[in-house]
N, C-alpha and C positions, 0 to 999 in steps of 0.2 A: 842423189845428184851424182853424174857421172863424171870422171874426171878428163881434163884434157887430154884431145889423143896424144899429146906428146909427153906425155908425163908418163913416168913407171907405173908398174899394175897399183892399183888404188890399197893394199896391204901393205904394201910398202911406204905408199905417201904417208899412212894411219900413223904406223909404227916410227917413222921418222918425226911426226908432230908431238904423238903421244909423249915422245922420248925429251924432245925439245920444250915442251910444256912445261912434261913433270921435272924437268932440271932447270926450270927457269929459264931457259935459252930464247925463249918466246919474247919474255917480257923484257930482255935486256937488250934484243933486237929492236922493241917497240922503243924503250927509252931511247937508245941511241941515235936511232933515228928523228924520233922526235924533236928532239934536241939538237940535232942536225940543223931541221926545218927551221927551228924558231931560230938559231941563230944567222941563218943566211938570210932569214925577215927583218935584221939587226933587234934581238931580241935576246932576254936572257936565256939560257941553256934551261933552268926551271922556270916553271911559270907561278906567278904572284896571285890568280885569278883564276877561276874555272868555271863552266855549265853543268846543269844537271838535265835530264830529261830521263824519260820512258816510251818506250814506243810496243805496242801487240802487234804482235805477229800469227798469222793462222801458222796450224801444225797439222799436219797429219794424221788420218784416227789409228795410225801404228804407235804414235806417241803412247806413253805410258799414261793412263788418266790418272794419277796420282801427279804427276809433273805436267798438268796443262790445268788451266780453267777458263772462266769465263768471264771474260772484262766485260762488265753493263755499262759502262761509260762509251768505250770505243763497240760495245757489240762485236765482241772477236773473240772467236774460243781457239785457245793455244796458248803459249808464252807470251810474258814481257819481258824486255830488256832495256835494264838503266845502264843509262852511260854518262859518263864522267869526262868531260875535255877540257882543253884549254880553250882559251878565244879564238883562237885558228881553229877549233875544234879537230884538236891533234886526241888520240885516246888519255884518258890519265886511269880509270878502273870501270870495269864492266861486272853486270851484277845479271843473271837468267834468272828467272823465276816464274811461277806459274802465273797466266793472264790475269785470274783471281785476287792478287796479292796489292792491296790499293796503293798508291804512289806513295804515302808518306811512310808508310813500314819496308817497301822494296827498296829506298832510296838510303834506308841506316846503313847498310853494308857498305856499298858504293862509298858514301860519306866517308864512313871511318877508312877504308882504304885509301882516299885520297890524302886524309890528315896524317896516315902515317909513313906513307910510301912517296910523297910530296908536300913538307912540313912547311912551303914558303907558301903554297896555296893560305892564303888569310879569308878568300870570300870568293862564295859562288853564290850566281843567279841561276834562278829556277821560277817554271811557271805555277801558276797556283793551285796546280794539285799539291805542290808540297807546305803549302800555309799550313799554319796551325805549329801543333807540338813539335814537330819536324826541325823550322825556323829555331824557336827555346832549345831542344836537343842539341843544334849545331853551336847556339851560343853558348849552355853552359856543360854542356859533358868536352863537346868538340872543340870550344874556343876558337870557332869561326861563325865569320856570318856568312848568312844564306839570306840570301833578298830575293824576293818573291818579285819577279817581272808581271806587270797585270795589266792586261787588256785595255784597251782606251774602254769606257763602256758607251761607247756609237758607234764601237766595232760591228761591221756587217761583213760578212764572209772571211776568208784568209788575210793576213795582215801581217809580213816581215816586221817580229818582234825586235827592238831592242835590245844588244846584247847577246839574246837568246837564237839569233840566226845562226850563228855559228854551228852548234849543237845540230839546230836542226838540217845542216848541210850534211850533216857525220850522218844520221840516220839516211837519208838521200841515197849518201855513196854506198854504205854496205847493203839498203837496197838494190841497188843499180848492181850492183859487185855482186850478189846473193852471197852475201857472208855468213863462213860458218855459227856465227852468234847466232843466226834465225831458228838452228835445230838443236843449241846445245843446250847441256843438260842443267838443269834449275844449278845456281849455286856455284857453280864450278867454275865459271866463265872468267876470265879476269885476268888486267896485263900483268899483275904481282902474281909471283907463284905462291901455290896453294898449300905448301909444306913449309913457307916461314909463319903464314898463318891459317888458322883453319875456318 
């Protein structure tokens, strides 16, 4: 992906991210602002609440085959990417991982980063890929709940979920935006820096 022509040469934008990443600068830009938002929504500065979801992304065959696979549910060979929001579907943690990796094991990382890096979050909804041991996980290692949002079953075609619309706006944007989440690399992705936890 090429960079705006008004930007500096594209080693420099690298080298300025990289730098801003690995020192957390990233995430405390993302907090700040967030925080921002929800209180000009007259809302608390943290949030009480949050979404989970997953969404596959194709990748490229320069992708590494060890970090892509192939999601037989959505039919899409490359990454997925959980993300983690509030009900504005502001970001709270982002998790990449190979397309492969089924929702309820992609979705443990995501989880425990929001319980430690946003301790008032008490309850997130999620759709029913994540039922099952997932839901038990979040209630007794995590001591939060996860409620599983589920389909009317007359549902025919697309349906604005309950709840769960939020989240799926967040995916939307950083489509429309091509955000870098679409090519990063499995694991690394995330608003909390990666050298308080590994």
């Amino acid at each position: 992906m090429a960079s705006p022509k008004d930007f500096v040469p594209w080693p420099t934008v690298y080298w300025y991210f990289t730098w801003w990443h690995d020192d957390g600068a990233v995430e405390r830009i993302n907090d700040a602002l967030r925080s921002k938002v929800r209180e000009a929504d007259g809302r608390d500065a943290e949030p009480s609440a949050g979404l989970i979801d997953s969404q596959s992304v194709r990748t490229a065959d320069t992708v590494p085959a060890a970090t892509r696979g192939f999601d037989a549910g959505k039919k899409v060979k490359g990454r997925k990417r959980f993300i983690v929001t509030d009900t504005l579907g502001l970001l709270l943690a982002v998790h990449v991982v190979a397309g492969s990796v089924q929702d309820r094991d992609g979705a443990k990382r995501p989880l425990l980063w929001t319980r430690l890096d946003h301790p008032e979050v008490r309850k997130v909804w999620a759709d029913q890929g994540s039922a099952g041991r997932l839901v038990d996980g979040a209630t007794h290692i995590l001591g939060r709940e996860l409620e599983i949002v589920r389909k009317d079953p007359d549902q025919r075609g697309f349906q604005v979920q309950p709840k769960r619309w939020a989240v799926e706006r967040t995916f939307s944007w950083l489509t429309a935006h091509r955000s870098p989440l679409t090519g990063a690399s499995p694991g690394t992705t995330r608003p909390a820096s990666p050298t308080r936890r590994p």
